[in-house]
C-alpha positions in Angstrom: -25.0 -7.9 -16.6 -21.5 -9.7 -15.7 -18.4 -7.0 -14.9 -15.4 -8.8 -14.1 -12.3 -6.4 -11.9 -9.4 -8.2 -12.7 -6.7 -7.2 -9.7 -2.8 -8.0 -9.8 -1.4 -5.9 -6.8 -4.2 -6.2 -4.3 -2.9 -2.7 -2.3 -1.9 -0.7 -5.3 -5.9 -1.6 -6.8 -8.4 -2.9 -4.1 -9.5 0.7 -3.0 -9.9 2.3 -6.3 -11.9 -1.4 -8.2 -14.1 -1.3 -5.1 -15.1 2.5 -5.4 -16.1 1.8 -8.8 -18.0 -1.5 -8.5 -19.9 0.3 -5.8 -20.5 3.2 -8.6 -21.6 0.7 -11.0 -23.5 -1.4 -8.6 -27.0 -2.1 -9.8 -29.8 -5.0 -8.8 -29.2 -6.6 -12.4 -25.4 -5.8 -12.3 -23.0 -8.5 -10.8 -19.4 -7.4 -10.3 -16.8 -9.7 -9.7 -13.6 -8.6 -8.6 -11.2 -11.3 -8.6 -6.8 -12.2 -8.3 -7.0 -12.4 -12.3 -5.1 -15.7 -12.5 -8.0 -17.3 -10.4 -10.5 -15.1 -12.3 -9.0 -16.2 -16.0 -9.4 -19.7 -14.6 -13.5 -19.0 -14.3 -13.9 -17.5 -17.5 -15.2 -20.9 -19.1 -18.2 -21.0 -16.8 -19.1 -16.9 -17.6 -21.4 -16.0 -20.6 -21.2 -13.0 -21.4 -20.3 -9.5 -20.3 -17.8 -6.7 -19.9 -14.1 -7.0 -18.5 -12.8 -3.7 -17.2 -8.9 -3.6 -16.5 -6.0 -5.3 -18.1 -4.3 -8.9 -17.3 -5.2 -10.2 -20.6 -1.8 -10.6 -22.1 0.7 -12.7 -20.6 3.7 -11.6 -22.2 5.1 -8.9 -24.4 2.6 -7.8 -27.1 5.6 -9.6 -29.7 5.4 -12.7 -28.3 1.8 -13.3 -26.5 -0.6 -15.4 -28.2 -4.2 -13.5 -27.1 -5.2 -16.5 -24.7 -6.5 -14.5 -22.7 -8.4 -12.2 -24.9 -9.6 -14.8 -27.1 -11.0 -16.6 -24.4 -13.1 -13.9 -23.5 -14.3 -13.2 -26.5 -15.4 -16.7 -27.2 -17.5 -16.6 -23.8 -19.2 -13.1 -25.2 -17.1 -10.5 -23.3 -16.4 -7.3 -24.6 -13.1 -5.5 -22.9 -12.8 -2.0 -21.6 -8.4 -2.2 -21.6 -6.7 0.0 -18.6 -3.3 0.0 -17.9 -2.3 -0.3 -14.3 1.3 1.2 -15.1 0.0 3.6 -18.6 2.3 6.7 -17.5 5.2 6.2 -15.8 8.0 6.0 -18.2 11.4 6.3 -18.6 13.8 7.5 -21.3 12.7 9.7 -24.3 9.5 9.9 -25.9 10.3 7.1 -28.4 10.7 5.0 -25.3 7.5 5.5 -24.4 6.0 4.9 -27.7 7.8 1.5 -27.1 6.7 0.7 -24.2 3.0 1.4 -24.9 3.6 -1.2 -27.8 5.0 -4.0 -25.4 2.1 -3.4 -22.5 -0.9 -4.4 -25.4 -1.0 -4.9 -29.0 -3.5 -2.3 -30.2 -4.6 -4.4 -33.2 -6.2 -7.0 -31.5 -9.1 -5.5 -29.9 -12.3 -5.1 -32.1 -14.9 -2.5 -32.2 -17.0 -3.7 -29.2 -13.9 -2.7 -27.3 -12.9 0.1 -25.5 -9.2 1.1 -25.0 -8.6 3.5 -22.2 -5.6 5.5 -21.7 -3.6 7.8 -18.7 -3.6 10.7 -21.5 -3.7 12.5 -24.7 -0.2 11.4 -25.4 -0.8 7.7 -25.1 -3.9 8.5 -27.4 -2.5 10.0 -30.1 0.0 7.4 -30.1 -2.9 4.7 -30.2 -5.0 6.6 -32.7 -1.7 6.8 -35.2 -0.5 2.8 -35.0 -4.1 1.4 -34.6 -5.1 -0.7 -38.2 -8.5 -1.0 -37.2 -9.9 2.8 -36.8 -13.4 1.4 -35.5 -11.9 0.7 -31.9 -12.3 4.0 -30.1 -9.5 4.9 -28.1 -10.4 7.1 -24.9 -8.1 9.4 -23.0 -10.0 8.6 -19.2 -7.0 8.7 -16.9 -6.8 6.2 -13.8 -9.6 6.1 -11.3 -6.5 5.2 -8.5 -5.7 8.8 -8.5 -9.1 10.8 -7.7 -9.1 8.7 -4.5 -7.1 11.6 -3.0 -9.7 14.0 -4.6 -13.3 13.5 -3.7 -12.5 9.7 -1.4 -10.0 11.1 1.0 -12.6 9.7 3.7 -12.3 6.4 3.0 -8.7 6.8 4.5 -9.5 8.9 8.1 -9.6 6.4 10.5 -6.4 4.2 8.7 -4.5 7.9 8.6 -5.6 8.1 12.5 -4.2 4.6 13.2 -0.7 4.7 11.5 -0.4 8.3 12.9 -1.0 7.1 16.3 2.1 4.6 15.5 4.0 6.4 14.3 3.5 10.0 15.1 5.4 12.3 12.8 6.8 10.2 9.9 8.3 10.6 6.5 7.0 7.8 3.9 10.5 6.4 2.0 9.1 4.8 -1.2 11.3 2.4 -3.2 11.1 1.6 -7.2 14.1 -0.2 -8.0 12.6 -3.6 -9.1 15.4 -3.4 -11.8 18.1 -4.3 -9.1 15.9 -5.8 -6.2 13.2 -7.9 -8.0 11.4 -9.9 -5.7 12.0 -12.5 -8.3 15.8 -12.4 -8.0 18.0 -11.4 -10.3 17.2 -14.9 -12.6 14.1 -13.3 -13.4 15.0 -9.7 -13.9 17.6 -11.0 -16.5 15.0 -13.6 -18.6 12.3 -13.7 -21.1 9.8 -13.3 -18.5 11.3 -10.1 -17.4 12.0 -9.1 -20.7 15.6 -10.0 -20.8 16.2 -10.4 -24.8 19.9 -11.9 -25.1 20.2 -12.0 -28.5 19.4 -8.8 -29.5 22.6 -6.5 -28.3 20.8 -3.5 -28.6 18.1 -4.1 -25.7 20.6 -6.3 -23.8 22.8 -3.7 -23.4 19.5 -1.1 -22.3 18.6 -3.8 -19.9 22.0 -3.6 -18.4 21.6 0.3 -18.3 18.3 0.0 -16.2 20.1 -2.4 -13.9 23.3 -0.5 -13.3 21.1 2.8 -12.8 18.8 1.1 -10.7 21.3 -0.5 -8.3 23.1 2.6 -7.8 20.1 4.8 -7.2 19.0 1.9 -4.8 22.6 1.9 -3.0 22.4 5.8 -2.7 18.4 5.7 -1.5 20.0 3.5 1.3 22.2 6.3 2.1 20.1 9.0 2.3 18.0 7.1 4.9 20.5 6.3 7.0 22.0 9.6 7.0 18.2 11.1 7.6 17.6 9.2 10.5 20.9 10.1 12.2 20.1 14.0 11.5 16.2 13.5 12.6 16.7 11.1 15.6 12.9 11.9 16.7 11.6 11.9 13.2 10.5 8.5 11.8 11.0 7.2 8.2 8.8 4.4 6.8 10.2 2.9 3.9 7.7 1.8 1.6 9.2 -1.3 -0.9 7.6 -1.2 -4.5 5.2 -4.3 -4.6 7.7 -6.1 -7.0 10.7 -5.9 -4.8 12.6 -8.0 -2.4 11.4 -6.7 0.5 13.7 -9.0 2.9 16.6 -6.5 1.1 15.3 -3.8 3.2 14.5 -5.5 5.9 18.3 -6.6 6.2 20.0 -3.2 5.3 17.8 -1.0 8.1 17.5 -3.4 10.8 18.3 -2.1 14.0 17.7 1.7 13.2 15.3 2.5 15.8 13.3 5.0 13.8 13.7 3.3 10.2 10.8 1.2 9.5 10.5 -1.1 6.6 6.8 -1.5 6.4 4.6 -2.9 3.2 1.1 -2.9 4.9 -2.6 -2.0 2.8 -3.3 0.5 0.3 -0.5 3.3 0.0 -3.2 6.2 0.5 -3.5 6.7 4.4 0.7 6.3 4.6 0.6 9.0 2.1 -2.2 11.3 3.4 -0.5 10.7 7.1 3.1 11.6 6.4 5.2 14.9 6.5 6.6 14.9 3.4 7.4 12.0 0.9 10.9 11.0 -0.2 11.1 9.4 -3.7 12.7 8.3 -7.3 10.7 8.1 -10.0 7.5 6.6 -8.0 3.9 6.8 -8.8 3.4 7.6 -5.0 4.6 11.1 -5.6 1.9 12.0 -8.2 -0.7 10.7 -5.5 1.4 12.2 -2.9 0.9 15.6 -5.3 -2.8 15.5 -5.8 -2.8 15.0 -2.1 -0.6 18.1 -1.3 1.6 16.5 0.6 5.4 17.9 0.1 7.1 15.4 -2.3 11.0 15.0 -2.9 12.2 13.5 -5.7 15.8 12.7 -4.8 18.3 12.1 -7.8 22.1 12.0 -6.9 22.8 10.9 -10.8 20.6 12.0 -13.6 20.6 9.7 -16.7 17.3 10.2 -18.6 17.2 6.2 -20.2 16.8 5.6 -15.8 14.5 8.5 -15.5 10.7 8.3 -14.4 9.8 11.0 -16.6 6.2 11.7 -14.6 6.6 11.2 -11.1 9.7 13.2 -11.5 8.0 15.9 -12.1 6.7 16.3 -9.1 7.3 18.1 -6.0 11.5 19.4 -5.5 14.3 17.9 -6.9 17.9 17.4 -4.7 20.9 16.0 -5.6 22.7 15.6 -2.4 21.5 14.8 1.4 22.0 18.3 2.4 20.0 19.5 -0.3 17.3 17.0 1.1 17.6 18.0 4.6 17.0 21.3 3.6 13.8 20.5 2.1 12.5 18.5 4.3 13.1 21.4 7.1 10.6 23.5 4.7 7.8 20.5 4.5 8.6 20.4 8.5 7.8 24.5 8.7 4.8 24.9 6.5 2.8 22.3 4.0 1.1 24.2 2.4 4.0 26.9 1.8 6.6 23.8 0.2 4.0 23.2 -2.4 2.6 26.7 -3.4 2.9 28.1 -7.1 3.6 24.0 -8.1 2.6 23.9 -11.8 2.7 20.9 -14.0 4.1 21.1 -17.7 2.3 20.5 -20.7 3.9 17.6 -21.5 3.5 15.7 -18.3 -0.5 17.0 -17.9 -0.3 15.0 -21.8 0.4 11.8 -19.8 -2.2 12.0 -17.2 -5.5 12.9 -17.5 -6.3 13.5 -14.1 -4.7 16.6 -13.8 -7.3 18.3 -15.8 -10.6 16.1 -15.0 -12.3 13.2 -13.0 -11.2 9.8 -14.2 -13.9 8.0 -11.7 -16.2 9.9 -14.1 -15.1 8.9 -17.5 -14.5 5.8 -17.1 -17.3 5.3 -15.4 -19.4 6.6 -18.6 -17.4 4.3 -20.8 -18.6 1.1 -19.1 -22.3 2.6 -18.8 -22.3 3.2 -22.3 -20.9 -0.6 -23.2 -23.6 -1.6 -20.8 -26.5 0.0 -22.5 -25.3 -0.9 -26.2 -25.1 -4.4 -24.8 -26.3 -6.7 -27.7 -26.9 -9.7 -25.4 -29.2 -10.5 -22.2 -28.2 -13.9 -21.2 -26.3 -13.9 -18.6 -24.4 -16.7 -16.1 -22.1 -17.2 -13.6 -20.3 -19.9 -12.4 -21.8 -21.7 -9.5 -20.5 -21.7 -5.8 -19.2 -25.8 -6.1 -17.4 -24.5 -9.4 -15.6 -21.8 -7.7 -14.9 -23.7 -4.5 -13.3 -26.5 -7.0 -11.3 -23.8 -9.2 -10.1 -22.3 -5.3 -9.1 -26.1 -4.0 -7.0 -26.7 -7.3 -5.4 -23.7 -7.3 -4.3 -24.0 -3.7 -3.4 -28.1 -3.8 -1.6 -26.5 -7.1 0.0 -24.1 -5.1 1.4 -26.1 -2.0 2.5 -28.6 -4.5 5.0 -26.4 -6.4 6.7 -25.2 -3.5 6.8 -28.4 -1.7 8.5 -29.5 -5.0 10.8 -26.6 -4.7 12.1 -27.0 -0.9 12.8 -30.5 -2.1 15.1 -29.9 -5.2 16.2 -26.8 -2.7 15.1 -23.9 -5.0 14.3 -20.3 -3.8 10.9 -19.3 -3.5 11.3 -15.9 -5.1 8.1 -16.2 -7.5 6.1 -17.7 -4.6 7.0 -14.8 -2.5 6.5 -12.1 -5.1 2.7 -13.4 -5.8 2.2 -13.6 -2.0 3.5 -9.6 -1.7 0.9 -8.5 -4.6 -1.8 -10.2 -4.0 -2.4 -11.1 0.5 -6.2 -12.0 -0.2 -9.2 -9.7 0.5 -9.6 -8.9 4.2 -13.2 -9.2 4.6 -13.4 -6.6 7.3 -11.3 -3.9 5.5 -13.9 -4.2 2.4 -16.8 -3.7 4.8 -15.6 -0.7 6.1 -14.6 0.9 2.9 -18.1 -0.2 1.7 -20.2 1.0 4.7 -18.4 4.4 3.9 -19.5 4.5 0.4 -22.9 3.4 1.0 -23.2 6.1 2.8 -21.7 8.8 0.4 -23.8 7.0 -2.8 -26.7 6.7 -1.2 -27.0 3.4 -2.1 -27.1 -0.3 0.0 -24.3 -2.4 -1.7 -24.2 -6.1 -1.1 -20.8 -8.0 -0.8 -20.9 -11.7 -1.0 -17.1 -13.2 -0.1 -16.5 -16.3 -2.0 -12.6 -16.9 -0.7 -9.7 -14.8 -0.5 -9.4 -14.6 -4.5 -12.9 -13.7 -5.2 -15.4 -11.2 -4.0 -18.9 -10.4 -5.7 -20.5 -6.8 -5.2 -24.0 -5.5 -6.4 -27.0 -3.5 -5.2 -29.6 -4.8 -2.8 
């Protein structure tokens, strides 16, 4: 059986696709987790199988054409859809609806398929606009999140490293890739980034997000500069979202001896080894949360159209530096104490499953049960000449393009926004996290490495 782990961010995803391939992991099983660009591009020589994540639609469910989809269809695959980013929204509940319609057009998947979702409320939603009522739509939540559950080991000796850096540190995370895209501002304001000029309507929403964004950004600044005057032997790591311009922050706290702009590995161990954790509207805090670690969500100007609705739920809300400061003295005091009698509404626990269950769990019975109803047993792969040709084309591909760019003196903004998701698999890292799992399964895992967009795990 063929189970291909698409991955966009490599250090938002890597932790939580290898926990479950080594779950999964069987002798007849082989699970590819791949850079989905360079895994789309292998698709032709797969037959058959199941494809667990999303990265099948390119664009906006109005305008994509299914590529993707369709061409795994055509090589036998069914799809088990997950939504890295099926939560965290802003504005009013319509919004929401609207976004869930953008991310993935629910119509297109057939009955073979499996659509997974954060939550009820994303269910319901599905279950109501869906045309074909054969395609079961499944509230499982997201598997990232239980890591700070029942896999808080595989982050010890990384929480013993970066505290030994460190020492006592508060974890800074942006989210303003409205106003500091890593793409520039050219893409934030196109049809890539789902700029539509000609309608006024979402024009002028887009220019809401940006304004909001850019002044929450400016005051986030602020506040960190103003915290690190007021806690001269307290350090702040400032975390850039994975889409950002990180040189921005590089450039606005250089110098500060005890600000840190760092963007290193998985978020987990900078969570689990921090203080507290300062924050607007960032899916950190809801790991942060399950983690109990304090959280701060710091909003100087409320406006519910630039609002996280989730992650801003969690943890203590202040309005003005002070108001922070005082907070973080009570994370300082007592950990436990800042979060006690913390209770979730209704309406957030709608959005996220994993507040009430274990999302490793059911979406690990979703793909077993796709796996035993399974109509066909002929399997293949593509061979290691085909994937060391698909890895030289990309690269030559690569190199080319920007070596065209430096010429007709372009920025490299896309370049260096697929570099910051996506680093490569570090072979040793992997090893680790799998020698730890091995040993908690009770299982031997084998990992063949094929390059630095490809790895291949299954069962010895």
């Amino acid at each position: 059986m063929n189970l291909l782990f698409p991955v966009e961010t490599l250090n938002r995803e890597i932790d939580f696709r290898i926990t479950l391939a080594a779950k999964l992991a069987e002798k007849d099983r082989s699970i590819f987790i791949g850079q989905y660009q360079f895994l789309q591009r292998l698709i032709p020589h797969f037959k058959n199988g199941i494809y667990v994540g999303k990265n099948i639609f390119a664009k906006r469910s109005d305008v994509d054409s299914y590529q993707g989809y369709y061409r795994l269809k055509k090589r036998g695959f069914d799809i088990v859809y997950l939504h890295e980013e099926g939560a965290v929204f802003s504005g009013t509940e319509k919004d929401w609806q609207d976004k869930l319609s953008s991310q993935y057009n629910i119509d297109v998947f057939d009955e073979n398929d499996r659509v997974c979702v954060w939550g009820d409320f994303q269910a319901d939603y599905d279950r109501g606009r869906i045309k074909n009522k054969k395609v079961p739509v499944i509230t499982t939540g997201h598997p990232r999140f239980e890591l700070y559950k029942k896999y808080r080991f595989l982050y010890d000796e990384d929480v013993r490293k970066i505290k030994e850096r460190f020492g006592d540190y508060v974890l800074v995370n942006g989210n303003y890739g409205r106003a500091n895209h890593g793409g520039g501002l050219s893409y934030f304001f196109s049809d890539k980034g789902n700029y539509i000029v000609s309608d006024p309507v979402k024009r002028l929403q887009k220019i809401d997000y940006y304004v909001g964004s850019a002044i929450q950004l400016s005051k986030m600044v602020e506040l960190v500069h103003h915290l690190a005057v007021r806690y001269p032997h307290i350090n702040f790591v400032y975390r850039p979202h994975p889409v950002e311009n990180h040189s921005y922050y590089y450039t606005v706290f250089k110098g500060v001896p005890n600000i840190h702009t760092v963007y290193e590995g998985s978020v987990g161990p900078w969570i689990l080894g921090s203080s507290a954790i300062l924050h607007d509207g960032c899916t950190t805090a809801i790991e942060a949360q399950l983690s109990g670690i304090p959280v701060i969500n710091y909003k100087p100007i409320y406006a519910e159209s630039n609002s996280n609705y989730l992650p801003n739920q969690m943890g203590r809300r202040a309005q003005t530096i002070d108001e922070v400061a005082t907070l973080l003295d009570e994370a300082f005091r007592d950990k436990t104490a800042y979060s006690a009698g913390f209770v979730l509404p209704e309406k957030a626990q709608r959005l996220m499953e994993n507040f009430r269950s274990d999302a490793f769990d059911k979406l690990t019975e979703v793909i077993e049960e796709r796996i035993g109803r399974a109509a066909k047993n002929d399997f293949a792969v593509p061979g290691n000449n085909v994937i060391r040709k698909v890895f030289l084309r990309r690269e030559a591909k690569l190199q080319g393009s920007k070596f065209y760019n430096k010429m007709l003196g372009r920025k490299e903004g896309s370049f260096r926004l697929a570099e910051q998701k996506f680093q490569g698999f570090d072979k040793v890292y992997i090893q680790d996290k799998i020698a730890m799992l091995e040993e908690v399964l009770q299982k031997k895992i084998d990992v063949q490495f094929y390059n630095k967009y490809l790895i291949r795990i299954g069962r010895k």
